[in-house]
N, C-alpha and C positions, 0 to 999 in steps of 0.2 A: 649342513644336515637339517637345520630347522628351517630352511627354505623349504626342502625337500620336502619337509613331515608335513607345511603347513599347506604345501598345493597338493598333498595326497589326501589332507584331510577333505577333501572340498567334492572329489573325483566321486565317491559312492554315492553321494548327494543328489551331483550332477548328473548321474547316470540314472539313478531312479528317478528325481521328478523329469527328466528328458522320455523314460520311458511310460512312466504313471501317467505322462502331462500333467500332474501337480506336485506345490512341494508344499501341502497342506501339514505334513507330518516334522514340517522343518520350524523350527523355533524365531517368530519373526522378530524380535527385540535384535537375536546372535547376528541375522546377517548385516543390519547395517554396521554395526556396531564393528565386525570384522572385517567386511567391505572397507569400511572407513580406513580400518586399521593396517589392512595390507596395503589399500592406496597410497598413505600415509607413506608406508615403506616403500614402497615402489618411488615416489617423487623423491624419497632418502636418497635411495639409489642412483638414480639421476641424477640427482643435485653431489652427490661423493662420484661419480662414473663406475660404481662396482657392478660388472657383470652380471654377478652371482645373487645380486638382492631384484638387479632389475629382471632378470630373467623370472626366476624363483618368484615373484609378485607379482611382475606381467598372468603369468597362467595362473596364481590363483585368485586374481581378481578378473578373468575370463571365464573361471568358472565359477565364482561367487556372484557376479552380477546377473548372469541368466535367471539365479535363482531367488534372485530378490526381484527383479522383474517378473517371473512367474509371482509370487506372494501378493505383490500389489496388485497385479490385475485380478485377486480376487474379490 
């Protein structure tokens, strides 16, 4: 479940700055710092083989880095 909550937190983000083409209105200190955090878990994942963490981290560090790449090239 808190896979779940933490790659749908990412989805409205990713949808607007993909539409805006900016994610100026996104807090830049949160993404790396999250970024970091689900990579983090994502390698857990990997390093334990649990499906559910690697899965659940893969997508929301596919939608968290888009938007930290938008941020820096501003």
């Amino acid at each position: 479940m808190q896979g779940a909550l933490t790659t749908i937190a990412f989805a409205p983000q990713f949808i607007k700055a993909l539409t805006t083409k900016s994610a100026k209105n996104v807090s830049f200190p949160m993404l790396p710092c999250s970024t970091s955090g689900m990579t983090l878990r994502l390698l857990y994942g990997i390093r334990v083989n649990d499906p559910s963490i690697i899965a659940a981290n893969s997508v929301s560090v596919m939608l968290a880095a888009p938007l930290l790449g938008i941020q820096v090239q501003k």
